[in-house]
mmCIF file of the C-alpha atoms, coordinates in Angstrom:
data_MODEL
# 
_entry.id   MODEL 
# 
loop_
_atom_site.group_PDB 
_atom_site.id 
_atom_site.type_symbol 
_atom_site.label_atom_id 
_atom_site.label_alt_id 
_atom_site.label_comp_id 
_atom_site.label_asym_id 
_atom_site.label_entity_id 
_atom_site.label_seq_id 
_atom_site.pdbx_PDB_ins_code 
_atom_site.Cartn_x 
_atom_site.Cartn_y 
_atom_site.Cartn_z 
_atom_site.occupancy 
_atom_site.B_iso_or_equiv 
_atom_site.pdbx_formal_charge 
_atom_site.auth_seq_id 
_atom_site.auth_comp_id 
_atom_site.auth_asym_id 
_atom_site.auth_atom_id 
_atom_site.pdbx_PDB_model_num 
ATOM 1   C CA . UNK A 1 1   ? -10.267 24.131 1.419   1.00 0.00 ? 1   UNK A CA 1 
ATOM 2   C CA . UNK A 1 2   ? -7.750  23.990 -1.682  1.00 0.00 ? 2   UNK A CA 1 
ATOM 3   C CA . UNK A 1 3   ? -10.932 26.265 -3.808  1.00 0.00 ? 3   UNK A CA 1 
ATOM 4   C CA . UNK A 1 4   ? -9.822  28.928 -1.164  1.00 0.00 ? 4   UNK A CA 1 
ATOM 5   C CA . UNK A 1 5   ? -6.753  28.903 -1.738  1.00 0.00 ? 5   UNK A CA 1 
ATOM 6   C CA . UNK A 1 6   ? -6.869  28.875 -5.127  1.00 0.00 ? 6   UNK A CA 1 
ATOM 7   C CA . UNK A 1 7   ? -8.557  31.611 -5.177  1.00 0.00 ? 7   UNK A CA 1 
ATOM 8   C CA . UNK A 1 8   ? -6.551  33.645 -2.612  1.00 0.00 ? 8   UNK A CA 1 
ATOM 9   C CA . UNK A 1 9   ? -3.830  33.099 -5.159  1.00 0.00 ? 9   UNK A CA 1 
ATOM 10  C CA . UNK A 1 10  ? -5.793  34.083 -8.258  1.00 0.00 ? 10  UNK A CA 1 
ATOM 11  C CA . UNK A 1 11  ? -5.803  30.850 -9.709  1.00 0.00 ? 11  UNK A CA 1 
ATOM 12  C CA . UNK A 1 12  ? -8.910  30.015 -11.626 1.00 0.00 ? 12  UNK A CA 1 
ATOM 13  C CA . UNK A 1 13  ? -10.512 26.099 -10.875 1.00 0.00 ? 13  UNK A CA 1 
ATOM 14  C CA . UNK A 1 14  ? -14.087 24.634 -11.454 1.00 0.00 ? 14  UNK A CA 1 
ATOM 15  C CA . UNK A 1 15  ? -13.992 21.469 -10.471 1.00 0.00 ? 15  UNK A CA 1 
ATOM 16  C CA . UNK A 1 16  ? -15.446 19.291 -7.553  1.00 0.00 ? 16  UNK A CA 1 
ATOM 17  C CA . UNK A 1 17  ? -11.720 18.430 -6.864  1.00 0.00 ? 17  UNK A CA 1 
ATOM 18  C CA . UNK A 1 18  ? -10.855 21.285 -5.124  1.00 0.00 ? 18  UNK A CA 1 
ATOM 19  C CA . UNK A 1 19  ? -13.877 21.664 -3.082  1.00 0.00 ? 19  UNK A CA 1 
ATOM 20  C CA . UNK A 1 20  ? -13.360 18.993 -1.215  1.00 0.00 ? 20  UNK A CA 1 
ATOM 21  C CA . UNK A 1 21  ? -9.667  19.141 -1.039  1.00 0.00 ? 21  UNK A CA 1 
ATOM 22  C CA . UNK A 1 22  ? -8.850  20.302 2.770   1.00 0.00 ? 22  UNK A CA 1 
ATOM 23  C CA . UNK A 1 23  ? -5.373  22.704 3.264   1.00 0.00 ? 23  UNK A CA 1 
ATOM 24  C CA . UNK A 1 24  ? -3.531  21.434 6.412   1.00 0.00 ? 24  UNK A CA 1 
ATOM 25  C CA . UNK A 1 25  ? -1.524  23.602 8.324   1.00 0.00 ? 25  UNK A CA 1 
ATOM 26  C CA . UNK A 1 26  ? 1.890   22.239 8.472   1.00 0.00 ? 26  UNK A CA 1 
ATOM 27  C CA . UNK A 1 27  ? 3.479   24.052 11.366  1.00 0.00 ? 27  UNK A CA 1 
ATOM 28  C CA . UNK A 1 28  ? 4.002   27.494 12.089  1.00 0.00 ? 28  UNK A CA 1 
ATOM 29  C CA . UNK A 1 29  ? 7.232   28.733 9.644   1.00 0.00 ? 29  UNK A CA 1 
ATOM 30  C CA . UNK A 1 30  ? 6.011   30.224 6.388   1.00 0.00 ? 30  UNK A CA 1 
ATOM 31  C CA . UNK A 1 31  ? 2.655   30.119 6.746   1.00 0.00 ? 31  UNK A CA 1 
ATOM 32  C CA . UNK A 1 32  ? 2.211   31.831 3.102   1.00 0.00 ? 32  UNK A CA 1 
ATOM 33  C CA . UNK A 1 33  ? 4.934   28.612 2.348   1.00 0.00 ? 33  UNK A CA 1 
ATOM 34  C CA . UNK A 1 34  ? 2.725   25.958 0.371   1.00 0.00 ? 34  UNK A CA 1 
ATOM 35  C CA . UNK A 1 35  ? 3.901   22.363 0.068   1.00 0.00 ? 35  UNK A CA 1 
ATOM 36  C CA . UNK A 1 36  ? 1.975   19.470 -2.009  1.00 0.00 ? 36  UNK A CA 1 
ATOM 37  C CA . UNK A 1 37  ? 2.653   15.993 -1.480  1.00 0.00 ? 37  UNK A CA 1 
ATOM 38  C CA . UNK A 1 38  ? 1.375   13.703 -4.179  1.00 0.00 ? 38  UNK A CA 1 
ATOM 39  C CA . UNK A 1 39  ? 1.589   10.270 -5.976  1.00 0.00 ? 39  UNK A CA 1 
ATOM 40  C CA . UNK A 1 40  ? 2.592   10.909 -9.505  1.00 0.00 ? 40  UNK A CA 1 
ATOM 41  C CA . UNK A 1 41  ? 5.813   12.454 -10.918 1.00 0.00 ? 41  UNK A CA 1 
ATOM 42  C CA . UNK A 1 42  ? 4.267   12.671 -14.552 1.00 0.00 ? 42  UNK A CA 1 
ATOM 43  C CA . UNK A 1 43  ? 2.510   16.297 -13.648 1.00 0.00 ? 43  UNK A CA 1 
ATOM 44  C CA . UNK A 1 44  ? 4.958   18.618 -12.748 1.00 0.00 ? 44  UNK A CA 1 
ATOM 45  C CA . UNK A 1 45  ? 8.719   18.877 -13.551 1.00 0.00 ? 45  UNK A CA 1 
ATOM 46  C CA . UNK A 1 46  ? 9.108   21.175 -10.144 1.00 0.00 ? 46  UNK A CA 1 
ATOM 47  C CA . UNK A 1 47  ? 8.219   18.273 -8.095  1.00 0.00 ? 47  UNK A CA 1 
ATOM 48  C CA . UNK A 1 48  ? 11.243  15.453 -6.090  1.00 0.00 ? 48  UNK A CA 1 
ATOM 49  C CA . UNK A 1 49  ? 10.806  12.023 -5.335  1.00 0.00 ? 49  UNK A CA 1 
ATOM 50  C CA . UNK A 1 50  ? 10.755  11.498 -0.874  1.00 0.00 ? 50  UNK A CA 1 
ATOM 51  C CA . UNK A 1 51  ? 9.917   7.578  -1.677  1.00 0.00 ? 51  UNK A CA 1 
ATOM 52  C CA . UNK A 1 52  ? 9.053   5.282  -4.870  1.00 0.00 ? 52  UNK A CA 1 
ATOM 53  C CA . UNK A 1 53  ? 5.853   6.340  -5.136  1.00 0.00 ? 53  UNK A CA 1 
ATOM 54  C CA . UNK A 1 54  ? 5.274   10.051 -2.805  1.00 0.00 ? 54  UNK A CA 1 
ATOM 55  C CA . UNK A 1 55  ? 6.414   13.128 -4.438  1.00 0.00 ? 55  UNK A CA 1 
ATOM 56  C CA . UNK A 1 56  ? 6.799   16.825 -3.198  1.00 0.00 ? 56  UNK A CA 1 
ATOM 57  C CA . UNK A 1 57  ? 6.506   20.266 -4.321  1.00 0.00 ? 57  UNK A CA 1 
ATOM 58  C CA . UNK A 1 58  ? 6.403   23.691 -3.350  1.00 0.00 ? 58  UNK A CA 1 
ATOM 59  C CA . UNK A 1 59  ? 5.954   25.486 -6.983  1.00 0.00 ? 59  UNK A CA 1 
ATOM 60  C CA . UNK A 1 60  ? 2.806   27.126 -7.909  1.00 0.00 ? 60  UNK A CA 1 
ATOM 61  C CA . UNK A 1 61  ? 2.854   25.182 -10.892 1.00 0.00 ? 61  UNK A CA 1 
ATOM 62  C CA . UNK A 1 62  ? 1.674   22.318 -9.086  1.00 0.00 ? 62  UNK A CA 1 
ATOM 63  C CA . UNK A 1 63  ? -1.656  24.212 -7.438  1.00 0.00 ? 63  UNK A CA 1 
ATOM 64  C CA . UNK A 1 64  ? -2.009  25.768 -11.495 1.00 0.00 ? 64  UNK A CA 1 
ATOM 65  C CA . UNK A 1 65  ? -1.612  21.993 -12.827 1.00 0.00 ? 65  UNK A CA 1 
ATOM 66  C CA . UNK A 1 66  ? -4.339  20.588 -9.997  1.00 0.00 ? 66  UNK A CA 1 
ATOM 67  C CA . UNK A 1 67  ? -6.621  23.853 -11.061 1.00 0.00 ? 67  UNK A CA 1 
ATOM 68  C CA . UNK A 1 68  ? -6.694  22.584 -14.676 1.00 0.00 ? 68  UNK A CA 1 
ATOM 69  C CA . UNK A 1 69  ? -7.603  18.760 -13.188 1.00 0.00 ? 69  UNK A CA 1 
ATOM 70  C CA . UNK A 1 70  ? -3.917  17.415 -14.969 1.00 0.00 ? 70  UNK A CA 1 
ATOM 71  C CA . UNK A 1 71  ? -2.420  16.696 -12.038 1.00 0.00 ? 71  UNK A CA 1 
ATOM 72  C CA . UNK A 1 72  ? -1.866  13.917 -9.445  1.00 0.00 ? 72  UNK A CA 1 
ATOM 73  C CA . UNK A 1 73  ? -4.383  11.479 -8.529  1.00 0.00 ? 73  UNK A CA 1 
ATOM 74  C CA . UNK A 1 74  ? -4.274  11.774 -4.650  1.00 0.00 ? 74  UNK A CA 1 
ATOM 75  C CA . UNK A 1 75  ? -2.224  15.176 -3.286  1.00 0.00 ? 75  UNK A CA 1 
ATOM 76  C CA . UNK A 1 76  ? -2.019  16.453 0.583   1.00 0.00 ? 76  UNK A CA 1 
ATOM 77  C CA . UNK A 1 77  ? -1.735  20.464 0.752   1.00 0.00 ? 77  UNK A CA 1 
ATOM 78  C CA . UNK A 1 78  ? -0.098  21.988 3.305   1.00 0.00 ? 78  UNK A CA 1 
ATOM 79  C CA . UNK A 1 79  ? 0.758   25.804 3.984   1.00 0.00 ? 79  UNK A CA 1 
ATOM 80  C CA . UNK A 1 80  ? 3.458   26.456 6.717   1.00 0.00 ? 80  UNK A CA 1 
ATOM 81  C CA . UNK A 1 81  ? 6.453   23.712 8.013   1.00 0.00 ? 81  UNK A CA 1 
ATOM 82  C CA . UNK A 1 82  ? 8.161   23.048 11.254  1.00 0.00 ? 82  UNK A CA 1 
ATOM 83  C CA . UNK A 1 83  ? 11.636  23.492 11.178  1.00 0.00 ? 83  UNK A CA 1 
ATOM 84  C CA . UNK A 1 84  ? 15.191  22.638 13.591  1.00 0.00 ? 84  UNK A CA 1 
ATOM 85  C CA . UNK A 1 85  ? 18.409  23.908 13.870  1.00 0.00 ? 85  UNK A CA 1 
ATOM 86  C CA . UNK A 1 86  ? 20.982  21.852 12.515  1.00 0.00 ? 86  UNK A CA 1 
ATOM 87  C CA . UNK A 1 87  ? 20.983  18.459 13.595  1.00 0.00 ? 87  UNK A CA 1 
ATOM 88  C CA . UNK A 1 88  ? 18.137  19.140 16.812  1.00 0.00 ? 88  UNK A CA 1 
ATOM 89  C CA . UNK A 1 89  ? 15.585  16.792 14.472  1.00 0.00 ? 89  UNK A CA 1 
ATOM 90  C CA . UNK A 1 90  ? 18.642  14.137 14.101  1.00 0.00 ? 90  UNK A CA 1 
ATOM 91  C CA . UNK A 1 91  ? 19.026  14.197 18.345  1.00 0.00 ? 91  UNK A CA 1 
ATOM 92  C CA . UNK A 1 92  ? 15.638  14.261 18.903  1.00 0.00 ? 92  UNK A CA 1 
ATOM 93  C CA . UNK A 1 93  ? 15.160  11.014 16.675  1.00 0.00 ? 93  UNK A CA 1 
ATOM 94  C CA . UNK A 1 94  ? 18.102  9.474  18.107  1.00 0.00 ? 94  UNK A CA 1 
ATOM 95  C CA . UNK A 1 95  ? 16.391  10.216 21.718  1.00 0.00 ? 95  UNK A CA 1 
ATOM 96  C CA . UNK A 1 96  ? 13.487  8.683  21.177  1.00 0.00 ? 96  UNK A CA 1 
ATOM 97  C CA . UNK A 1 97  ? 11.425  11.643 20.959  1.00 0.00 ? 97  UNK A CA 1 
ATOM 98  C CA . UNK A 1 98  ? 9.041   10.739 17.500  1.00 0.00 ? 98  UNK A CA 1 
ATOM 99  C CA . UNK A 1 99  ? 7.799   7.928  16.492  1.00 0.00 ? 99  UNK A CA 1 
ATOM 100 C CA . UNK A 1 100 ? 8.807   7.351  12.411  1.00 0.00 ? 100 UNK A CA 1 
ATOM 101 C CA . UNK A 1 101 ? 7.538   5.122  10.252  1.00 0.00 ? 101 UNK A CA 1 
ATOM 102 C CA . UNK A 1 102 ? 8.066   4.153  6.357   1.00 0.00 ? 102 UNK A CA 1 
ATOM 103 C CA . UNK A 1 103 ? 5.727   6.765  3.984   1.00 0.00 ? 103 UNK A CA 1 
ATOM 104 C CA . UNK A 1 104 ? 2.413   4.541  3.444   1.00 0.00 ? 104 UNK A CA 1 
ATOM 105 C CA . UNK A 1 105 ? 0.594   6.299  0.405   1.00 0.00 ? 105 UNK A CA 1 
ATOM 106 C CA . UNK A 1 106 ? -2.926  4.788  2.219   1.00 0.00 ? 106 UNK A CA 1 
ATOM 107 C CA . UNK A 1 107 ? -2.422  6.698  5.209   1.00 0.00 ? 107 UNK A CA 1 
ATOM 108 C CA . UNK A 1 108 ? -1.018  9.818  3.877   1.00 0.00 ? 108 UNK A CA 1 
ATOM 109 C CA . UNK A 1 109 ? -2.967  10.411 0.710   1.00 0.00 ? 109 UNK A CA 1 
ATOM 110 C CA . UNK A 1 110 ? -6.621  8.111  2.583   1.00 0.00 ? 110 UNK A CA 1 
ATOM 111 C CA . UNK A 1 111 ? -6.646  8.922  5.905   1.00 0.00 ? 111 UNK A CA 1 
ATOM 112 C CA . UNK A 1 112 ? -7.810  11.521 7.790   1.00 0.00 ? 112 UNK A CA 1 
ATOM 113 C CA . UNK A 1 113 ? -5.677  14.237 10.011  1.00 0.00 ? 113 UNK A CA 1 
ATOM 114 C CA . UNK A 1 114 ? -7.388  12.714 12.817  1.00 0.00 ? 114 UNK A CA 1 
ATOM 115 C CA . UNK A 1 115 ? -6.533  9.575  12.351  1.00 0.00 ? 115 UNK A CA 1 
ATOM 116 C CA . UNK A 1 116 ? -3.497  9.413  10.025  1.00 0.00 ? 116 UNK A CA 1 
ATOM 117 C CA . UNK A 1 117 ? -1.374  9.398  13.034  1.00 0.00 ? 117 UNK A CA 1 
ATOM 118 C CA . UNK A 1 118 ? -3.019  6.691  15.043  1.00 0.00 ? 118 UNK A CA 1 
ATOM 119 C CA . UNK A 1 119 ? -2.432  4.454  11.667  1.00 0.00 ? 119 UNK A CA 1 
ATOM 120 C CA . UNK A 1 120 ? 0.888   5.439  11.728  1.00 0.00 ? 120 UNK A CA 1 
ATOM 121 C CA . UNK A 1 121 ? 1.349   4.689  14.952  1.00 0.00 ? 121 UNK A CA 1 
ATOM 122 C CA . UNK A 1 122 ? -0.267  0.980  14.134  1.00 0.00 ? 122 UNK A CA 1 
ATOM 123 C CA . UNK A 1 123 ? 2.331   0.293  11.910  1.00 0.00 ? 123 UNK A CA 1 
ATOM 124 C CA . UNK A 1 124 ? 4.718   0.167  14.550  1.00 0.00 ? 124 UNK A CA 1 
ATOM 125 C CA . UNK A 1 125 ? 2.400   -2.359 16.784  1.00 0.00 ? 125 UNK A CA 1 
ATOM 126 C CA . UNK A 1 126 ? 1.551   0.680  18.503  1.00 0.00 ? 126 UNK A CA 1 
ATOM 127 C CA . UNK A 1 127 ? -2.237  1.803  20.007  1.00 0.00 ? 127 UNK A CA 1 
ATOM 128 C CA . UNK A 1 128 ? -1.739  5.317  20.563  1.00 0.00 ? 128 UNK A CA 1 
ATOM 129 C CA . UNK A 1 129 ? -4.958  5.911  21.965  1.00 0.00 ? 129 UNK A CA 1 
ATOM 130 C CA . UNK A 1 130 ? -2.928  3.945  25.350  1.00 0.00 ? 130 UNK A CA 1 
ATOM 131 C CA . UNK A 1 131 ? -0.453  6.159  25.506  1.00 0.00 ? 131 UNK A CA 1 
ATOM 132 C CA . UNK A 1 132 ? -1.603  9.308  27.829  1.00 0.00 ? 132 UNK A CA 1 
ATOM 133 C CA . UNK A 1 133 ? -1.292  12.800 27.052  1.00 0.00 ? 133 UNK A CA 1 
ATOM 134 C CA . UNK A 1 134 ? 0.593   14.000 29.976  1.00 0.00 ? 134 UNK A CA 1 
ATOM 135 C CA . UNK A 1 135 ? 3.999   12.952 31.528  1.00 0.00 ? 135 UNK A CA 1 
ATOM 136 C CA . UNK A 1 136 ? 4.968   13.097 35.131  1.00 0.00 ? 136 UNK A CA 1 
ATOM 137 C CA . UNK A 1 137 ? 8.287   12.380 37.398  1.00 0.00 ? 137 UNK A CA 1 
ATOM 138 C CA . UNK A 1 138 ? 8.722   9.564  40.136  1.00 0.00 ? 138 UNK A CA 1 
# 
């Protein structure tokens, strides 16, 4: 939970905010790497615009700002990231690999880990739950 890590990192919180914030793991680079996504741009200077309305950052003074209940209205907290070489995440998009889909602040910021992806997946007229977990070869 974000209270956790908040206090792992010595910053001081008391509010209900952070208690029932969860920390996702976002892949297994930089696990000590922190990353929030959020709605509002007004918070923190530190933070970029990925869409009109989804922001990101990776400063401390984001997780300081959230502490002192200033910040964003909806966030996502991460710790770790996936990363490619250079252009592997271009070929494997090209090939098909991942399914991608415009940001949607509902699912991202509303919607569980354990179902974000099957919403995602339903914007694309897809029912992932059809799809099965395995592959094979004729």
């Amino acid at each position: 939970m974000l209270s956790e890590l908040l206090d792992h990192i010595e910053i001081p919180h008391q509010h209900t905010k952070t208690n029932d914030t969860p920390v996702l793991f976002g892949g297994p680079v930089a696990k000590n790497q922190g990353i929030v996504l959020h709605d509002s741009l007004d918070t923190v200077e530190t933070s970029v615009a990925i869409s009109d309305s989804i922001f990101l950052s990776g400063s401390t003074d984001m997780l300081r700002t959230i502490a002192l209940q200033a910040g964003p209205n909806n966030i996502l907290v991460t710790l770790g990231y996936a990363s490619w070489s250079a252009g592997q995440l271009e070929q494997e998009i090209t090939g098909n690999d991942w399914l991608t889909v415009t940001a949607d602040d509902n699912i991202l910021f509303h919607r569980s880990g354990q179902t974000a992806w099957q919403q995602a997946a339903a914007l694309l007229g897809i029912d992932i739950t059809l799809i099965p977990d395995h592959v094979g070869h004729a």
